[in-house]
C-alpha positions in Angstrom: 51.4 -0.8 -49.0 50.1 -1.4 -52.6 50.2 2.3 -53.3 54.0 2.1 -52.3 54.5 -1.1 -54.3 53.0 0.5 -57.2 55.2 3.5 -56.8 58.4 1.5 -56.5 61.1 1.4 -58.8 63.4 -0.7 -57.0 64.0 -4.5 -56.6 60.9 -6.2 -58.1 61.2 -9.3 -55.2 59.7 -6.6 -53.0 55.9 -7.4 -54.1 56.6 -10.9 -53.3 58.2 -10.2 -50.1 55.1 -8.7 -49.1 52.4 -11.4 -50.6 54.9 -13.6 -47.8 54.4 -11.6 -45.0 50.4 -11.6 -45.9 50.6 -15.1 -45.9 51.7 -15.4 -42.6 49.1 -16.8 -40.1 47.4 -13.7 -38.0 48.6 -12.9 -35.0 46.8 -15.5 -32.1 47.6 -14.2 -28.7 46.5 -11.8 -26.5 46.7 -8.1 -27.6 50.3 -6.4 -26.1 51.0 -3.2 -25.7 53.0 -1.5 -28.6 55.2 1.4 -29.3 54.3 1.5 -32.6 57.6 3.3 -34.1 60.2 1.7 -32.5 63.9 2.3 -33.8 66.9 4.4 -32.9 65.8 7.9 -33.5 62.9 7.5 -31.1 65.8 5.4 -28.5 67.9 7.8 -25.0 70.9 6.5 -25.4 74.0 6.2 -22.7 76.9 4.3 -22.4 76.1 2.3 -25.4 72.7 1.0 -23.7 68.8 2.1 -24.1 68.2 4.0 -21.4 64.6 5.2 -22.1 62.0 5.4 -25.4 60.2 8.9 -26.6 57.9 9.2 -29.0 54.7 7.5 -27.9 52.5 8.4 -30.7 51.7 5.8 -32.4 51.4 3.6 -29.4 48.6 0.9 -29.4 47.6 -2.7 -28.4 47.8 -5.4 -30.6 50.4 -7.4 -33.3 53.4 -8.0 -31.6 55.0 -7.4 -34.7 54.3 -4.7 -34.6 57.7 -3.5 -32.3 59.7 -7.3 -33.7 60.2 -4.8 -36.8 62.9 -3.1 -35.5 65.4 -6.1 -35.8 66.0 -5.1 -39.5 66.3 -1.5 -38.3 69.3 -2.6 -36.5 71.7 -2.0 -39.4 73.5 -5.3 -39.6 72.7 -9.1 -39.7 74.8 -9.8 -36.7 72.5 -7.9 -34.7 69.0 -9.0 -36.3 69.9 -12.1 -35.9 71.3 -12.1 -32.0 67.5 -10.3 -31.3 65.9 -13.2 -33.1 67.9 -15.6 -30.7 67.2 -13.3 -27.4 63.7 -13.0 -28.3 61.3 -16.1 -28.6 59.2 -15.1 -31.2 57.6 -18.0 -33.2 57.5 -17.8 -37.1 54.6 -16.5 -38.0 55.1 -13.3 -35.5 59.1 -13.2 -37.5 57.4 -12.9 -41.0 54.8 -10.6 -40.4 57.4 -8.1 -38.4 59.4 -8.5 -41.7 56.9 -7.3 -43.6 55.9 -4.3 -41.6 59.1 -3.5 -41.7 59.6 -3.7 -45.6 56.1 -1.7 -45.7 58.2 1.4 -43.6 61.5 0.8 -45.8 59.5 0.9 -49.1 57.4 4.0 -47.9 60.9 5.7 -47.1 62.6 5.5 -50.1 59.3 5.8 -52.2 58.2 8.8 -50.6 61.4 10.8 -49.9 64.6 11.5 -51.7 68.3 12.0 -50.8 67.3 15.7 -51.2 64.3 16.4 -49.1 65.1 13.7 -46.5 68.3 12.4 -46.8 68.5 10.3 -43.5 64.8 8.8 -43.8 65.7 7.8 -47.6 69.1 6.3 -46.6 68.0 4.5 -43.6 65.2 2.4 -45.8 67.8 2.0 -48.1 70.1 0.3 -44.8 66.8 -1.5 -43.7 66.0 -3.0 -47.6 69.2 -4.3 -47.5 68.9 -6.0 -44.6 66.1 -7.4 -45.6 66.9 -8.6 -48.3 70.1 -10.2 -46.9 67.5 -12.7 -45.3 65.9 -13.6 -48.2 64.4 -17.6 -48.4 
């Protein structure tokens, strides 16, 4: 993520962000089973439900966090926040989700371009924002 930090030319909060999500205590629990790139272009879709999850590659055991990332993948505050309240997921487990999933924002629109991956670069753009709408 440092590499990516340095590289960025956006919204200089972002190293701080991070440092936050560092601090946060280290996961505690027993290992769980991750998917490891969980958001909506790996998510079957029907009827307006998640029917079924591809794309196991980067599946592994460990951080919870790990798959809490996608709340800020969800494209709006209304629906971060309702996963937050469905999901009982303590503190320290919310801030280091938020920071993996700054470190996959910041790696998106660092590393591509609205020319040579429009969707990747826009969606880190959507997930910044979100991000940053929860700011404390």
């Amino acid at each position: 993520m440092q590499g990516w930090l340095a590289e960025y030319d956006g919204d200089p909060a972002a190293a701080g962000e991070w440092g936050r999500a560092l601090a946060a205590p280290a996961w505690g629990g027993p290992p769980v089973w991750h998917h490891g790139d969980l958001d909506m272009r790996n998510w079957l879709v029907r009827d307006g439900r998640i029917t079924g999850v591809i794309d196991w590659g980067t599946m592994g055991v460990g951080d919870p966090a790990c798959d809490v990332m996608v709340a800020w993948k969800l494209h709006s505050a209304e629906a971060r926040d309702a996963f937050r309240e469905a999901l009982p997921t303590d503190d320290a487990t919310w801030e280091r989700a938020r920071g993996w999933a700054l470190s996959q924002a910041i790696g998106a629109v660092t590393y591509y371009t609205p020319q040579n991956n429009p969707s990747l670069y826009h969606e880190g753009q959507a997930w910044l924002a979100l991000l940053r709408s929860e700011r404390r």
